[in-house]
Backbone as XML, in Angstrom:
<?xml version="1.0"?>
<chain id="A" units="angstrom">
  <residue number="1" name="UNK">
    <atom name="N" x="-49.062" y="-31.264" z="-19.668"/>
    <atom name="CA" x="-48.199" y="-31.513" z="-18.544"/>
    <atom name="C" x="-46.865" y="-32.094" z="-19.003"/>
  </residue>
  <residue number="2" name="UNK">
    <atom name="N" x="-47.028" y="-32.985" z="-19.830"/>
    <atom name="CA" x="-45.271" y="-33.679" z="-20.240"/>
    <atom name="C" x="-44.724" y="-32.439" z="-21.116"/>
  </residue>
  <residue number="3" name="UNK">
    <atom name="N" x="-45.209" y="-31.600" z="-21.794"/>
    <atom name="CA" x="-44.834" y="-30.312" z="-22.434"/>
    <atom name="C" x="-43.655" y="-29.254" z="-20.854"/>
  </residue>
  <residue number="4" name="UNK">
    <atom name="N" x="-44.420" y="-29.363" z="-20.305"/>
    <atom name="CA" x="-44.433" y="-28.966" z="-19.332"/>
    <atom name="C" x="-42.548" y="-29.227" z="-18.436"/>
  </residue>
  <residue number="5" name="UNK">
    <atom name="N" x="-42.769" y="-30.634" z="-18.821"/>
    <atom name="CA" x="-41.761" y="-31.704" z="-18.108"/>
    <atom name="C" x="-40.712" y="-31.272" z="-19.226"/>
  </residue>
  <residue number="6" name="UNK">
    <atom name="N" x="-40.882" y="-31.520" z="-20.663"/>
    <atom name="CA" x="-39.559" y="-31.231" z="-21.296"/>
    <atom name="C" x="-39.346" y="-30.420" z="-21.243"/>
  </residue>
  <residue number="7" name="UNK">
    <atom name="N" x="-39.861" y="-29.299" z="-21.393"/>
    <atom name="CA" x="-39.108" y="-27.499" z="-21.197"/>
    <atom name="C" x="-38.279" y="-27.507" z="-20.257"/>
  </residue>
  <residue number="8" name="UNK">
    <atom name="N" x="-38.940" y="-28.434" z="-19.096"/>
    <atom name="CA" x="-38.079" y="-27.557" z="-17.799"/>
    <atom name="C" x="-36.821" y="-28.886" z="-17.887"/>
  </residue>
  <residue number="9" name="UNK">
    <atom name="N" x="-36.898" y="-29.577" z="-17.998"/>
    <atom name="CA" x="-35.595" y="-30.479" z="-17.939"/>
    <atom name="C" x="-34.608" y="-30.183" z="-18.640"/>
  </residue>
  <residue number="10" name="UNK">
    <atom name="N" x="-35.617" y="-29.537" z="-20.431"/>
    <atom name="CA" x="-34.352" y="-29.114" z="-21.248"/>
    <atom name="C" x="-33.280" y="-27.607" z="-20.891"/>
  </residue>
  <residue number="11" name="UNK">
    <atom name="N" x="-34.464" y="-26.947" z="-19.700"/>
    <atom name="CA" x="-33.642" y="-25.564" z="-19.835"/>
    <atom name="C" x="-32.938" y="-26.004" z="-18.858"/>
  </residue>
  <residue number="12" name="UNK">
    <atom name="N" x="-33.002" y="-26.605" z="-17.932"/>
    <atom name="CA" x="-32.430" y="-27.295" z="-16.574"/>
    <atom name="C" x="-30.906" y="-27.506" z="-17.281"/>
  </residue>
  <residue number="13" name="UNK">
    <atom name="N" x="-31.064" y="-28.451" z="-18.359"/>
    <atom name="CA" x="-29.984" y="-29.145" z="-19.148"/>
    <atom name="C" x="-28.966" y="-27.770" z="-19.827"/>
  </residue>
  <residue number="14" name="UNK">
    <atom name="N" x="-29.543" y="-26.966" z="-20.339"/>
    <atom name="CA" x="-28.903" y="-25.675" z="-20.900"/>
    <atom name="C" x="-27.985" y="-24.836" z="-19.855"/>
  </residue>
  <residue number="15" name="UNK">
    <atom name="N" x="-29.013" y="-24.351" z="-18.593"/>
    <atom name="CA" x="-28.529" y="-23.707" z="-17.641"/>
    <atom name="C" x="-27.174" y="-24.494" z="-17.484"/>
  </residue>
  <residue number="16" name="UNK">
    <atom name="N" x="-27.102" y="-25.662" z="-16.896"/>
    <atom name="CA" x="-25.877" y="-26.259" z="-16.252"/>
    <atom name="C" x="-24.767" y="-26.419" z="-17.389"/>
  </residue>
  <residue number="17" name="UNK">
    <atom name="N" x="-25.322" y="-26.454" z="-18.607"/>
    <atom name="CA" x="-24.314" y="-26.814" z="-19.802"/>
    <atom name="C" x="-23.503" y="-25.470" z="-19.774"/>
  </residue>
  <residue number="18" name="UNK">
    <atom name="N" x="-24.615" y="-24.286" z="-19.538"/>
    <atom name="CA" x="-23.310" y="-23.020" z="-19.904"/>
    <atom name="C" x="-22.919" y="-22.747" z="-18.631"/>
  </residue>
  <residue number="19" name="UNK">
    <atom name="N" x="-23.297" y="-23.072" z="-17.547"/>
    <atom name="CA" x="-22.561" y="-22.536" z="-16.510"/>
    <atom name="C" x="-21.074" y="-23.615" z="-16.291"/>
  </residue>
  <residue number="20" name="UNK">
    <atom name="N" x="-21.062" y="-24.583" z="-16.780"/>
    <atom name="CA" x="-19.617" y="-25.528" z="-17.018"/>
    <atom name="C" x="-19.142" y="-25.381" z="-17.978"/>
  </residue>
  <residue number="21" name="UNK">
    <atom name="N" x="-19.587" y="-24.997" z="-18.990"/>
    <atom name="CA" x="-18.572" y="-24.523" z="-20.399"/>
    <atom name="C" x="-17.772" y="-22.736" z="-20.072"/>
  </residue>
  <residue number="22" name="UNK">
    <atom name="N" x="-18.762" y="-22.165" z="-18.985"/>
    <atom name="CA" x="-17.848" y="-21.058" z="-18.209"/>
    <atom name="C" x="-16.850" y="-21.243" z="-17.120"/>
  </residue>
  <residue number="23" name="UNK">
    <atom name="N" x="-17.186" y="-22.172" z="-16.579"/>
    <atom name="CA" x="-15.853" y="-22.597" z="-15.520"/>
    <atom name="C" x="-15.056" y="-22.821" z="-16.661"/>
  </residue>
  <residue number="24" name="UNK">
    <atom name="N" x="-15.224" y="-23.878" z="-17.327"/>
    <atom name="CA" x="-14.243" y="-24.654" z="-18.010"/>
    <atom name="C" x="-13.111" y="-23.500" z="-18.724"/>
  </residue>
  <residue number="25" name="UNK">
    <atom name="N" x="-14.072" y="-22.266" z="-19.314"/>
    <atom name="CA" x="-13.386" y="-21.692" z="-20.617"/>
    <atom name="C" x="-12.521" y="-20.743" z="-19.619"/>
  </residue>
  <residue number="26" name="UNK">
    <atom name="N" x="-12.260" y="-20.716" z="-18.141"/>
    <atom name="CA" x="-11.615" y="-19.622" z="-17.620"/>
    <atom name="C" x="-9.794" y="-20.051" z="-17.258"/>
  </residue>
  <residue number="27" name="UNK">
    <atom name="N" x="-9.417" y="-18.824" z="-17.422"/>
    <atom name="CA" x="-7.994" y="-18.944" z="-17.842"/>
    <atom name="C" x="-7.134" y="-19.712" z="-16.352"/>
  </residue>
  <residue number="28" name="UNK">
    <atom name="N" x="-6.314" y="-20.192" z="-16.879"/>
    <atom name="CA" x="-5.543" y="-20.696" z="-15.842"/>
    <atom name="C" x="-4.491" y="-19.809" z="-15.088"/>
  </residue>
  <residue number="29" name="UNK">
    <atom name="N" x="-4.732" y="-19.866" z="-13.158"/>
    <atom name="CA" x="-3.936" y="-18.828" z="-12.911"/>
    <atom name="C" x="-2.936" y="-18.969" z="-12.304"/>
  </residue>
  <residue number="30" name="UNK">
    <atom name="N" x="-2.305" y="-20.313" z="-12.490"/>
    <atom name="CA" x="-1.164" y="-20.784" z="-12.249"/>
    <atom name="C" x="0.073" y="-20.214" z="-12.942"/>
  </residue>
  <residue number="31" name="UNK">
    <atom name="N" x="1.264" y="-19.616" z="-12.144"/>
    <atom name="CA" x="2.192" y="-18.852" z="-12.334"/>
    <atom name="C" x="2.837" y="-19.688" z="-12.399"/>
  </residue>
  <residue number="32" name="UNK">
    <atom name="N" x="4.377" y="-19.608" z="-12.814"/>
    <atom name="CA" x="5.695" y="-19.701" z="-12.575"/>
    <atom name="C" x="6.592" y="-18.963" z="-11.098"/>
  </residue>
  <residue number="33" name="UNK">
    <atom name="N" x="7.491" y="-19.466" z="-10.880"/>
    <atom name="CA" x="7.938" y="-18.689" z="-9.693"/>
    <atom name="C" x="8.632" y="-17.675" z="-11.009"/>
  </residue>
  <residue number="34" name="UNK">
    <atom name="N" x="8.679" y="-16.296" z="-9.872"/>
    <atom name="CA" x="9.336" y="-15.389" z="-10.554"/>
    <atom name="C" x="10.767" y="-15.250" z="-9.700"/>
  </residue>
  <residue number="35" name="UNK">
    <atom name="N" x="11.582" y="-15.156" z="-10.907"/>
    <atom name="CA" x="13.032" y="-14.894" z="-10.846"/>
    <atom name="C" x="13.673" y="-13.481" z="-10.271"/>
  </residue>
  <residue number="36" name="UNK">
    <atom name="N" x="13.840" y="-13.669" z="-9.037"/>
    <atom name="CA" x="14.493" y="-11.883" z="-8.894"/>
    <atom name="C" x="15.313" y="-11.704" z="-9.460"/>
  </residue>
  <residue number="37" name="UNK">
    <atom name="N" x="16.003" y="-12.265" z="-10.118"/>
    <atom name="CA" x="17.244" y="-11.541" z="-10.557"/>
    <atom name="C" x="17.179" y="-11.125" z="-12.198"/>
  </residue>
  <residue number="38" name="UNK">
    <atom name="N" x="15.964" y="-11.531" z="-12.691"/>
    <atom name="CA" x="15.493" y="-11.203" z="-13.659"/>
    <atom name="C" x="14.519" y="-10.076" z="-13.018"/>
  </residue>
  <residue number="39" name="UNK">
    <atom name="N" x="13.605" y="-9.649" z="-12.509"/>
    <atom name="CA" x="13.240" y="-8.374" z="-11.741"/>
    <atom name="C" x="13.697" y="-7.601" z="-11.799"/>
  </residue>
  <residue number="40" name="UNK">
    <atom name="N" x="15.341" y="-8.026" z="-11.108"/>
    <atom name="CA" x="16.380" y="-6.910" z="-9.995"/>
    <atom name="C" x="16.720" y="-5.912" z="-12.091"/>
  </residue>
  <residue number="41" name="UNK">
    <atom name="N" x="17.250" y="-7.277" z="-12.826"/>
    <atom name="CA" x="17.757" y="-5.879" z="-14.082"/>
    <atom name="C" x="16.680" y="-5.538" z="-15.072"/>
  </residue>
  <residue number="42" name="UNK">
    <atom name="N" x="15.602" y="-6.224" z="-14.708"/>
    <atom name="CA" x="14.301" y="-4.920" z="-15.731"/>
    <atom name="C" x="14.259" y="-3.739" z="-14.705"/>
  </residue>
  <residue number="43" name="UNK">
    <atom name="N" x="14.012" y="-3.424" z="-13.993"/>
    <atom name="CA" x="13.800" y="-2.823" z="-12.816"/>
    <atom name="C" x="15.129" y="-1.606" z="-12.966"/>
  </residue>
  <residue number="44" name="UNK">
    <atom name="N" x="16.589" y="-2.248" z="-12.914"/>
    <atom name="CA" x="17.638" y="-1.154" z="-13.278"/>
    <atom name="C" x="17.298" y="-0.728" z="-15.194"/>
  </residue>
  <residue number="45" name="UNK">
    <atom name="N" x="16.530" y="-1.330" z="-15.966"/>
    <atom name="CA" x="16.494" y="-1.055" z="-17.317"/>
    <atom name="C" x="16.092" y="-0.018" z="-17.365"/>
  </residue>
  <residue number="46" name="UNK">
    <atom name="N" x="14.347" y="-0.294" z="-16.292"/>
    <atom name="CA" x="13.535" y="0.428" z="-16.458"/>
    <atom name="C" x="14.279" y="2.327" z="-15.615"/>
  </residue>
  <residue number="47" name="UNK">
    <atom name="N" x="15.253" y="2.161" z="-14.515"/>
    <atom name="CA" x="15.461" y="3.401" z="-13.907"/>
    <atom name="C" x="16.193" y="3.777" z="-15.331"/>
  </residue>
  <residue number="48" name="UNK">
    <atom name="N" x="16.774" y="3.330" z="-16.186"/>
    <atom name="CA" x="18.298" y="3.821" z="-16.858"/>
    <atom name="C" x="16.985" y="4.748" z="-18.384"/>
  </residue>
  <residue number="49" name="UNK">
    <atom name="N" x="16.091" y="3.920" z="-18.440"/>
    <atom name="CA" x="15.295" y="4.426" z="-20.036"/>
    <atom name="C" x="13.772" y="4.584" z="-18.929"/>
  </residue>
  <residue number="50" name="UNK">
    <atom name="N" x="12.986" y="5.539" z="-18.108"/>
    <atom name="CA" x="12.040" y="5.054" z="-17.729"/>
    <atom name="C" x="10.646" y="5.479" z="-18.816"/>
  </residue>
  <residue number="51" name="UNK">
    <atom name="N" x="10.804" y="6.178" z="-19.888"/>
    <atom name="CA" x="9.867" y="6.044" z="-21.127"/>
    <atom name="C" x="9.779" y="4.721" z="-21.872"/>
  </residue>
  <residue number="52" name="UNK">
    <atom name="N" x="10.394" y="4.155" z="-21.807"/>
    <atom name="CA" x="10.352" y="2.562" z="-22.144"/>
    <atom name="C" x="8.913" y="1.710" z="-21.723"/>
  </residue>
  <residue number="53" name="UNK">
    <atom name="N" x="7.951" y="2.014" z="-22.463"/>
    <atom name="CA" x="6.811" y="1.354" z="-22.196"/>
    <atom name="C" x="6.397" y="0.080" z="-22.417"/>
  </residue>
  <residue number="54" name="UNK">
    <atom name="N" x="7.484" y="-0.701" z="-23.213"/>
    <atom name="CA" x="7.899" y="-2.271" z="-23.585"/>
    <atom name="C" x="8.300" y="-3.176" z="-22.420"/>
  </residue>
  <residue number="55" name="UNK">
    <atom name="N" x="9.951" y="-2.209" z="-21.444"/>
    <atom name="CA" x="10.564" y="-2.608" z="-20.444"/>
    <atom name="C" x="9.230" y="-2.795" z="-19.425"/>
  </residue>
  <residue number="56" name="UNK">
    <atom name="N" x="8.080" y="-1.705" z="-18.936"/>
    <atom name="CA" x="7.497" y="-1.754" z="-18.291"/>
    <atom name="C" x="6.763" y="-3.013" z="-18.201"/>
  </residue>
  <residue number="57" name="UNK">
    <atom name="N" x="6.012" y="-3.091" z="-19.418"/>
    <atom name="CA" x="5.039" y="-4.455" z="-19.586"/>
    <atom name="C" x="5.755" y="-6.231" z="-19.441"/>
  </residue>
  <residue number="58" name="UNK">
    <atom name="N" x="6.965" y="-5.714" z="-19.608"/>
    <atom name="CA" x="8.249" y="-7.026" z="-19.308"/>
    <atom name="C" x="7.726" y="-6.977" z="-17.962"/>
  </residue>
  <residue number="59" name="UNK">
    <atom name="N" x="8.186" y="-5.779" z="-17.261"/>
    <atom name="CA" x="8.474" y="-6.039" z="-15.584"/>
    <atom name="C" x="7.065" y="-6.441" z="-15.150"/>
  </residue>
  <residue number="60" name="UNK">
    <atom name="N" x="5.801" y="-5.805" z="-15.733"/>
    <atom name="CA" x="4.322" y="-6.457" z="-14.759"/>
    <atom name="C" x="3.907" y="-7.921" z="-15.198"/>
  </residue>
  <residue number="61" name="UNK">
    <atom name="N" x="4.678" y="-8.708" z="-17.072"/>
    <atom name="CA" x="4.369" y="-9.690" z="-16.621"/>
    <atom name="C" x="5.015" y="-10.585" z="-16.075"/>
  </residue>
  <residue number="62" name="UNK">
    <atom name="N" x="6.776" y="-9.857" z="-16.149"/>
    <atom name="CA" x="7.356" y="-10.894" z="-14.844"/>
    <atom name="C" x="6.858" y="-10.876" z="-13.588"/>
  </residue>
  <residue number="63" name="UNK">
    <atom name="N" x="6.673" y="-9.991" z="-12.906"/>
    <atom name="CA" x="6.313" y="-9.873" z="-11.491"/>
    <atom name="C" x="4.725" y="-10.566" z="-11.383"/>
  </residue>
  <residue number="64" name="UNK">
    <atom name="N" x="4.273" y="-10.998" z="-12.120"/>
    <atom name="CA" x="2.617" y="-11.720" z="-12.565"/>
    <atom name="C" x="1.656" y="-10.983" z="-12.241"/>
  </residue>
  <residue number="65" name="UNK">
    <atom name="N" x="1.980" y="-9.514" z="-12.416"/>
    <atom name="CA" x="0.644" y="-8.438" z="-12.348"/>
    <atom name="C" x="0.012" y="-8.504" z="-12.731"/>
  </residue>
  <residue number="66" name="UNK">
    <atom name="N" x="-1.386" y="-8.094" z="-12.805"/>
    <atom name="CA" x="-2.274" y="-8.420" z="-13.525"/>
    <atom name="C" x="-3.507" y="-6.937" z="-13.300"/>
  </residue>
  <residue number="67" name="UNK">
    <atom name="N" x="-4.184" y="-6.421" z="-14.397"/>
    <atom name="CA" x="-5.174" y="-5.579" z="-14.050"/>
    <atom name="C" x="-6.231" y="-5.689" z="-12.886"/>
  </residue>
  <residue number="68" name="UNK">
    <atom name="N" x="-6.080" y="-7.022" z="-12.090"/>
    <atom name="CA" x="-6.681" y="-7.655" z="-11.545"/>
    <atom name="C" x="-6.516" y="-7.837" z="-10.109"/>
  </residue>
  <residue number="69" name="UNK">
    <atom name="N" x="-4.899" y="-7.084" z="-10.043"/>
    <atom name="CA" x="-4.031" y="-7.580" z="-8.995"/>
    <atom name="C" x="-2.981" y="-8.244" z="-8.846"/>
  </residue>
  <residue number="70" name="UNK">
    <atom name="N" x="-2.295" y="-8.695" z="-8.312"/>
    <atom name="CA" x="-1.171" y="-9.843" z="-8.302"/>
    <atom name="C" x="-1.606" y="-11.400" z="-8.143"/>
  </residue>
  <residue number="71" name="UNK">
    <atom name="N" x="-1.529" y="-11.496" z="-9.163"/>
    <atom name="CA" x="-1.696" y="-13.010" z="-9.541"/>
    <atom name="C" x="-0.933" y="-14.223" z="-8.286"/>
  </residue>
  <residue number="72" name="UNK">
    <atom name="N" x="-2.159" y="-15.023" z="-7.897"/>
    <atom name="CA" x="-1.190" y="-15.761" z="-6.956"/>
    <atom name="C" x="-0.454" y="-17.091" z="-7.526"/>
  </residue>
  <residue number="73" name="UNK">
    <atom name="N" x="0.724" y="-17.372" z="-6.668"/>
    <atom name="CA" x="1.364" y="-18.371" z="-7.011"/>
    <atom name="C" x="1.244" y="-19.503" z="-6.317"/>
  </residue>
  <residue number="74" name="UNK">
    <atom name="N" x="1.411" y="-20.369" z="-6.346"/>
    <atom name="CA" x="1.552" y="-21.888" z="-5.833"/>
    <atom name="C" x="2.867" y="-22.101" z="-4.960"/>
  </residue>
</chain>
């Protein structure tokens, strides 16, 4: 029976350890405000060269795109 008692306290102890070392390890999704006027000329870069696949990745992480969606701001 006390066999019994440590297993389950210790997995008890495990479970909660990794489920807070997973909150903990997740990224922060706090933005910056984004600048339109930094927007407004990637945006004319991107019409003037639109094969520019560099300019592009500028403009989704200014605008705080994300594969995920649009990242919210504060």
């Amino acid at each position: 029976m006390k066999r019994i008692k440590i297993f389950s306290y210790s997995l008890l102890f495990v479970i909660f350890t990794a489920f807070n070392l997973q909150a903990i390890a997740q990224p922060s999704t706090e933005k910056a405000a984004v600048d339109p006027e930094e927007l407004s000329n990637l945006r004319k870069e991107i019409e003037k060269n639109p094969a520019d696949l560099d300019l592009h990745e500028k403009y989704l992480k200014a605008s705080g795109f994300t594969k995920w969606g649009v990242a919210r701001r504060s």
